[in-house]
N, C-alpha and C positions, 0 to 999 in steps of 0.2 A: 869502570864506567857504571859496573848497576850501584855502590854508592851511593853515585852520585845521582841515577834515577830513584833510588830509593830514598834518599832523603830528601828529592823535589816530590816524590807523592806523597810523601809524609808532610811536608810542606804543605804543598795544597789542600791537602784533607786539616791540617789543624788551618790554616785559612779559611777555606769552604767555613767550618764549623764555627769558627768566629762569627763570620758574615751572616749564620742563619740563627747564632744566639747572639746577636745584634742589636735585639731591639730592647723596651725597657725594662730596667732591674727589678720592678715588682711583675709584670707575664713572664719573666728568666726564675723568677721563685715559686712562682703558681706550677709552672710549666716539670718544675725539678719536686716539688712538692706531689704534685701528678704523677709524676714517673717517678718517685718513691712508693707511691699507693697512697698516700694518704684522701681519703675520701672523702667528697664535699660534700656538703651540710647549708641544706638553705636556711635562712632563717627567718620563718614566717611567721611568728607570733610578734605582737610589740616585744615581750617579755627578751625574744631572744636577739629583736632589731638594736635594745638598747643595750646587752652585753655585748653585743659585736662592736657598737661604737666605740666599748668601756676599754676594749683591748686595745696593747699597744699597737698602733699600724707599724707595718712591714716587720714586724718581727715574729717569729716561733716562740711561742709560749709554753713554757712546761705548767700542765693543770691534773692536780688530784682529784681525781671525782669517784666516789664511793669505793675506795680502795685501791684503784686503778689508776695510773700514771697515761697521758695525753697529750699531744703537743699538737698545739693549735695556731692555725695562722689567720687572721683577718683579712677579709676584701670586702670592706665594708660598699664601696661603688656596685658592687655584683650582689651584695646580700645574702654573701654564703661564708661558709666557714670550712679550712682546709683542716681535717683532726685524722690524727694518727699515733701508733704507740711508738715503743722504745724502736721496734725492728724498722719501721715507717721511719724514725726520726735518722738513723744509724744510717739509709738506706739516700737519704736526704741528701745528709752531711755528704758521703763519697761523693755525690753525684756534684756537689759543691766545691769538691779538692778537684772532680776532676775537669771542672769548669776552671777555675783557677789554674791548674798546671797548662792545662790550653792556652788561654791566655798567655799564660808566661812564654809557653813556647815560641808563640807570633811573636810576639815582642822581642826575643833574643834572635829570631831569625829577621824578623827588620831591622836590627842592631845589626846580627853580623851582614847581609844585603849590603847595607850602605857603607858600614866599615871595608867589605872587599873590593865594592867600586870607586871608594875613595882614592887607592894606589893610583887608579888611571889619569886622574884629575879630573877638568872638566872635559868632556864631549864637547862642548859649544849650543851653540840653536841644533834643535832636531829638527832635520826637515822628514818629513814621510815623501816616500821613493817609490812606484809601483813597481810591481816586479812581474813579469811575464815568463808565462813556461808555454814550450811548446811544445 
């Protein structure tokens, strides 16, 4: 029996966690890019409005700058710039395998869900039944 409780809170927690990294795939990168450290960078001069356009959108960019390696991301709608080093990018990446293994997790536990209530056949119509304690 704890199995079986134990893998419906594991259940529900990679669920929960789907449902709250939900929303869309460029704040899912902002948000993972943030919580690698990498730190944002307004960019208030023309000079640096018009590199921010020049980059590719939604991707991390590796940039050499006076000897030093940097990986940079655009949001040009916000006018900032996400920059970080090797440790920042490293830090990223995991956070991206482990957004990814989540995912898969739901998905093979809404496979197996439906494949084990399949044996039953159908139910029919659900009707909802109040139920009374005294």
């Amino acid at each position: 029996m704890t199995k079986l409780t134990d893998r419906l809170i594991l259940l529900s927690s990679v669920f929960i966690l789907a449902l709250v990294a939900g929303c869309s795939t460029t704040k899912q990168t902002e948000n993972m890019l943030s919580a690698a450290g990498f730190r944002i960078m307004p960019a208030i001069t023309p000079q640096q409005q018009a590199h921010l356009k020049a980059l590719p959108p939604h991707k991390v960019t590796m940039v050499v700058r006076e000897g030093k390696t940097y990986f940079v991301y655009p949001d040009a709608p916000n006018k900032v710039i996400y920059v970080g080093q090797q440790e920042q990018y490293d830090q990223y990446q995991k956070l991206r395998l482990q957004k990814q293994l989540a995912e898969d997790q739901v998905q093979a536990a809404e496979m197996n869900s439906e494949a084990a209530w399949g044996v039953w056949g159908g139910f029919g119509p659900v009707m909802a039944v109040p139920v009374y304690r005294r």
